[in-house]
C-alpha positions in Angstrom: 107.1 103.8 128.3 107.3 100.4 126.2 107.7 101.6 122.2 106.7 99.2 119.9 108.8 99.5 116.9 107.4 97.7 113.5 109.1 97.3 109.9 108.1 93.9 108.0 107.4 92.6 104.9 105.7 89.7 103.9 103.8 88.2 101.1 100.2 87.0 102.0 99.1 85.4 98.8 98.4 88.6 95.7 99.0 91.0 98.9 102.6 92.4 99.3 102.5 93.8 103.4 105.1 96.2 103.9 104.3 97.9 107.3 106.7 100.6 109.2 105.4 102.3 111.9 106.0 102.9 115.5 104.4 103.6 118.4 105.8 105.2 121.6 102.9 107.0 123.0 100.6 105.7 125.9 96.7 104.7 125.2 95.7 103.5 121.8 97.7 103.4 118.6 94.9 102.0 116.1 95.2 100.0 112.6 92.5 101.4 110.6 91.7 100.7 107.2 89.1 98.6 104.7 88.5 95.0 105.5 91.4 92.7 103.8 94.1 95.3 103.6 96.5 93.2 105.9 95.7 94.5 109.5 95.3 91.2 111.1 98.2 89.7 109.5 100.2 92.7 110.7 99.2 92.3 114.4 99.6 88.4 113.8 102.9 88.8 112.9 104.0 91.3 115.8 102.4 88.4 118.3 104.6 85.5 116.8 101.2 83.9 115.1 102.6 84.0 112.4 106.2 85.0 110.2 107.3 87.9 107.9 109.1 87.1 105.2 111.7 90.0 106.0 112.4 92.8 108.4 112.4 93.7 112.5 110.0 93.8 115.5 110.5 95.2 118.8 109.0 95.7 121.9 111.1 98.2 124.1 114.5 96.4 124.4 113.4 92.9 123.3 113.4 92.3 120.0 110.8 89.9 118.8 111.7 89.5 115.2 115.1 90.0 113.2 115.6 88.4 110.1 119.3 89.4 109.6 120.1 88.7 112.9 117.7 85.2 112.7 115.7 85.9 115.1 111.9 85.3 116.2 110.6 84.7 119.5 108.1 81.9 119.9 104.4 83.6 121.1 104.5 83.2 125.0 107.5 84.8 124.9 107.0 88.2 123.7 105.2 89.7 126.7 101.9 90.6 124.6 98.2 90.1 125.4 95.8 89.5 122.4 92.3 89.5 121.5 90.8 88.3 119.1 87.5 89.0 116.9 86.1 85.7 118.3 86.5 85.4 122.5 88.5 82.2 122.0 87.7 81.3 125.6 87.9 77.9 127.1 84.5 76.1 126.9 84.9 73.8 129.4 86.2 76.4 132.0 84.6 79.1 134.1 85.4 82.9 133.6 87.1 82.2 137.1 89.2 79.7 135.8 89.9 81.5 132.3 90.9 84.4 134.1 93.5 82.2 136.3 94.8 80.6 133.4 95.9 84.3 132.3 97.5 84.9 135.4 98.9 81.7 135.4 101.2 82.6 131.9 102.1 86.0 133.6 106.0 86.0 134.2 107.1 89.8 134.3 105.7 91.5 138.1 106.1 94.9 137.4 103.4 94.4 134.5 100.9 91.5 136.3 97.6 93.7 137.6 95.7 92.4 140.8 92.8 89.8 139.7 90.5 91.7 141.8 90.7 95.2 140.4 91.1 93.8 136.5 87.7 92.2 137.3 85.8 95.4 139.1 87.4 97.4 136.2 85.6 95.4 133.5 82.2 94.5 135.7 82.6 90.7 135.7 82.8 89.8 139.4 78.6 88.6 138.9 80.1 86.2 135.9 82.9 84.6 137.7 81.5 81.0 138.1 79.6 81.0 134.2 81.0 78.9 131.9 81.0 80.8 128.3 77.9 79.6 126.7 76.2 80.9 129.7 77.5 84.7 128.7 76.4 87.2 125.9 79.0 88.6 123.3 79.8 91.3 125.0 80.5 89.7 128.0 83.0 87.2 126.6 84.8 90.1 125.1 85.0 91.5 128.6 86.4 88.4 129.8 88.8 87.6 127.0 90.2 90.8 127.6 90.3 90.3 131.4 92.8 86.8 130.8 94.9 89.2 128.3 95.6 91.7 131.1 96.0 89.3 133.6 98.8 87.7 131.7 100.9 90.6 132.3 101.7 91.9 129.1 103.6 94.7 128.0 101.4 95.6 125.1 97.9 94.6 124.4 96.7 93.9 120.6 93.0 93.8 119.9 91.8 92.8 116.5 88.5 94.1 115.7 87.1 93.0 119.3 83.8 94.4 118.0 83.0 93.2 115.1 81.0 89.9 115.7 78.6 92.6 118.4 76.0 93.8 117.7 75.3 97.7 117.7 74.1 97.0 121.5 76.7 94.9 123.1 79.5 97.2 121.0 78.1 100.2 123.3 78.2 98.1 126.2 81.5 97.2 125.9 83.5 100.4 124.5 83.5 102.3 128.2 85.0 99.2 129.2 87.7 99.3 126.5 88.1 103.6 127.5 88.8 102.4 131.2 91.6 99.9 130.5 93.3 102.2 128.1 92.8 105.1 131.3 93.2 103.0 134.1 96.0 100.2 133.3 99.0 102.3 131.4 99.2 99.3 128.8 99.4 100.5 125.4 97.0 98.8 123.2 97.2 98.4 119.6 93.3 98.0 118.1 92.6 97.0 114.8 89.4 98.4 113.2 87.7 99.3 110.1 85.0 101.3 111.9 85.9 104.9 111.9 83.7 105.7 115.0 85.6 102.9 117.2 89.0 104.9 116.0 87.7 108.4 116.6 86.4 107.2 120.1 89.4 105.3 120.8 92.6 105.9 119.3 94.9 108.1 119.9 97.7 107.6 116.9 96.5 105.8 113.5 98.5 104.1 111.3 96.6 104.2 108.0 96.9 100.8 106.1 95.7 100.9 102.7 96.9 97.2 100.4 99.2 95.9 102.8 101.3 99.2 103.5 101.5 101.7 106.1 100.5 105.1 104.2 100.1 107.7 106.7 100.9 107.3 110.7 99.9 110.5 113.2 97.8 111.6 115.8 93.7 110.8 115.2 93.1 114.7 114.3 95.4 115.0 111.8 95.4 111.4 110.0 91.8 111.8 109.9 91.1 115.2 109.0 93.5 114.3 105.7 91.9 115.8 102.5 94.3 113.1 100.8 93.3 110.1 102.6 89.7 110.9 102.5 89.2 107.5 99.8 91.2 105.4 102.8 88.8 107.5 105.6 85.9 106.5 103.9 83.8 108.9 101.7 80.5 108.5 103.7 81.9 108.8 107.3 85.0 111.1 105.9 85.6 114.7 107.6 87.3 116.7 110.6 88.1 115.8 113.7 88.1 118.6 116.4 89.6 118.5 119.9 86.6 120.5 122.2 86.1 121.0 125.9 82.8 120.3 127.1 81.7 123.9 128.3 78.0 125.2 129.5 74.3 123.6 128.5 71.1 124.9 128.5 68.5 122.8 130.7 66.1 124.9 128.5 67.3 124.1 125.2 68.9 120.4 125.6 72.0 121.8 124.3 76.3 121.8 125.1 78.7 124.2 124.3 82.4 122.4 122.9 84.7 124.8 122.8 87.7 124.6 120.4 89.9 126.7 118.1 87.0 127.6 116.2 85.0 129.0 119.0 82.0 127.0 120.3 80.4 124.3 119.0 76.4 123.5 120.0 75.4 120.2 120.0 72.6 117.8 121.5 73.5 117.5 125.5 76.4 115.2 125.9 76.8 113.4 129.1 80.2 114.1 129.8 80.9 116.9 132.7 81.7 120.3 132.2 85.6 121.3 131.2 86.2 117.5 130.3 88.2 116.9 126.9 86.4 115.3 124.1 87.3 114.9 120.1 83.7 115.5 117.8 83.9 114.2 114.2 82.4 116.8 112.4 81.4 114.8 108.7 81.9 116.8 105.5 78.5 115.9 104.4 76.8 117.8 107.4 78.6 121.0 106.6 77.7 123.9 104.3 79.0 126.7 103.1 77.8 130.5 102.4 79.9 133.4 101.3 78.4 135.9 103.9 76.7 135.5 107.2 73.7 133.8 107.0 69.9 135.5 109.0 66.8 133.6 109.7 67.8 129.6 109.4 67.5 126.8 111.5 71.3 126.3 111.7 72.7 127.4 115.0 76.7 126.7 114.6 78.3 129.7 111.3 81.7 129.9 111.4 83.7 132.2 109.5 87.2 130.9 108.0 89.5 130.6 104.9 89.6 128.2 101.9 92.3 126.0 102.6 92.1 123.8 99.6 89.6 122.4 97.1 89.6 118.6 95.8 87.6 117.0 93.0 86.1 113.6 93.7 84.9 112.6 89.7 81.4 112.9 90.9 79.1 115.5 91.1 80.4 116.8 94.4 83.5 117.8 95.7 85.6 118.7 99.2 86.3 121.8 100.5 89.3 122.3 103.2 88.3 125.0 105.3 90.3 126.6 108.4 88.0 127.9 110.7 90.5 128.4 113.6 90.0 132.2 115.7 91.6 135.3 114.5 95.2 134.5 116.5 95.3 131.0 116.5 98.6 129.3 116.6 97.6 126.3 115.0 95.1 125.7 112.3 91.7 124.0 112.6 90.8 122.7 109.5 87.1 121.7 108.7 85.9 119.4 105.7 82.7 120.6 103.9 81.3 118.6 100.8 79.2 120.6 98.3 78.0 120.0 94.8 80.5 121.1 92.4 78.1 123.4 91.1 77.6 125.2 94.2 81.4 126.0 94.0 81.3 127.4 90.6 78.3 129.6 91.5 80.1 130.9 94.6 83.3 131.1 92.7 85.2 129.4 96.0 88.9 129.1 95.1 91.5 128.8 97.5 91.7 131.9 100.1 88.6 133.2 99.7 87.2 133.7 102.9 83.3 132.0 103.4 81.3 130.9 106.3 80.8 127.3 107.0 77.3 126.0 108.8 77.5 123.1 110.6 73.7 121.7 112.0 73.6 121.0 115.7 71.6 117.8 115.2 74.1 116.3 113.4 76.8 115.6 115.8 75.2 112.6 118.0 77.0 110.2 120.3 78.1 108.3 117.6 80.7 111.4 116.8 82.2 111.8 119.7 85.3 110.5 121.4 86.6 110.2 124.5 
């Protein structure tokens, strides 16, 4: 399995990058952070576009950047597929001929996939003789990430692919994105601000925050950070559960996800039974109540301990809770945001044990990952 290994520095006018990271894992190691924190120069640095000032790249054995050893490989040699934010396709060629011209720059066969089945896998056999201005957004993005694969890379860099879509043609075009990571065995390195792309997607985060690497780990745990919750984002900030998609009700509309916790109700989710999901569970759409709570609305009460307790210098603060079953080998901790004068009325302090209520109709598709 190809490891991409990353440790550079560089200045990028007031911003100091100084990334270190690696990722040796399969599927999707994302970039997240706040627009203009260095992510695209990172991943523009690791395809040759453009130079750190110090440090080392490599890509399994090859190493794309040294700067004690003086070395940096020129761009179409470092076995890498990129995608931009913009399609960058060639006007004046069809998606045929765009997609040739990827297969045309692909030198290594034991990474080249077969024209035919990268163009089933992303639906574009009906585009093949369009020319680009012919195609919708999403469908460029399909296509620009068609001549990427067909180039044969051994990694595949996608800075913010989404964010020129629209909320339409980004749902039409993340499936797609699932079934390359799934179906191919490329890694892909994805570069996103959007904390639903990254809980959908990724499977490792690196967190950049200023130009610097500050936390890297699997999506649960990076994510579910009480520390990192200003980097997270306050408003979509809280837990990230690993569930398996167990019964519905045909009466009721509603799935069980099971987890550590027990089980989860949400709206039905289209995904068959004993399938792996994650579920963001947002601290803002949980509660809390010091003893088991009779005749509400609110269908998902579990029991479980205070963890830890954070201020936030407003009037509310966050409350680490670990919900996991009596037994559990591991922990599973679960954000709730209250007022910080519901915590003084309940006197929550760390250990006490509470119940946290969680609303069914707040977990929607939008919080769910494959």
């Amino acid at each position: 399995m190809t490891r991409l290994s990353v440790d550079i520095q560089k200045h990028v006018g007031e911003l100091q990058i100084a990334a270190e990271f690696e990722s040796d894992v399969g599927g999707i190691t994302a970039l997240h952070g706040r627009s203009g924190t260095g992510k695209t120069s990172i991943v523009n640095m690791i395809a040759g576009l453009d130079t750190p000032d110090s440090g080392r790249i490599t890509l399994g054995d090859l190493v794309l950047f040294d700067s004690n050893k003086g070395i940096d490989l020129p761009p179409h040699l470092r076995r890498i597929g990129y995608v931009f934010q913009e399609d960058r396709l060639f006007p004046h060629l069809t998606v045929r001929r765009n997609l040739l011209y990827g297969a045309s720059r692909a030198s290594h066969s034991d990474t080249v996939l077969n024209f035919d089945a990268v163009v089933d896998m992303l639906g574009i056999a009906s585009l093949l003789d369009r020319q680009p201005h012919h195609l919708s957004g999403g469908e460029k993005q399909r296509v620009a990430i068609g001549r990427a694969l067909l180039s044969g890379p051994e990694i595949l860099l996608m800075d913010e692919p989404l964010v020129n879509l629209d909320m339409e043609r980004r749902g039409e075009i993340l499936p797609f994105i699932e079934k390359l990571r799934d179906a191919t065995g490329i890694p892909v390195l994805y570069v996103s601000h959007a904390t639903e792309e990254i809980i959908r997607l990724a499977d490792i985060v690196v967190m950049i925050s200023d130009g610097k690497s500050v936390a890297v780990g699997p999506v649960e745990d990076v994510m579910s950070r009480l520390d990192l919750r200003p980097l997270t984002g306050r408003y979509e900030a809280g837990a990230v559960l690993n569930v398996r998609v167990g019964e519905y009700s045909l009466d009721d509309g509603l799935s069980s996800l099971n987890f550590a916790g027990g089980a989860l109700l949400v709206p039905q989710v289209d995904t068959p039974i004993g399938h792996d999901l994650r579920v963001r569970v947002r601290a803002r759409d949980v509660s809390i109540a010091l003893t088991p709570p009779h005749g509400i609305s609110i269908l998902n009460v579990f029991p479980g301990k205070i963890l830890d307790m954070a201020e936030t210098g407003t009037a509310q603060m966050d409350v680490l809770i670990d919900i996991a079953l009596p037994g559990g080998i591991e922990p599973c901790p679960l954000w709730a945001r209250i007022t910080r004068r519901s915590a003084t009325e309940l006197k929550l302090e760390t250990g006490l044990v509470v119940h946290a209520l969680i609303k069914a109709v707040a977990i929607d598709r939008h919080s769910l990952g494959q």
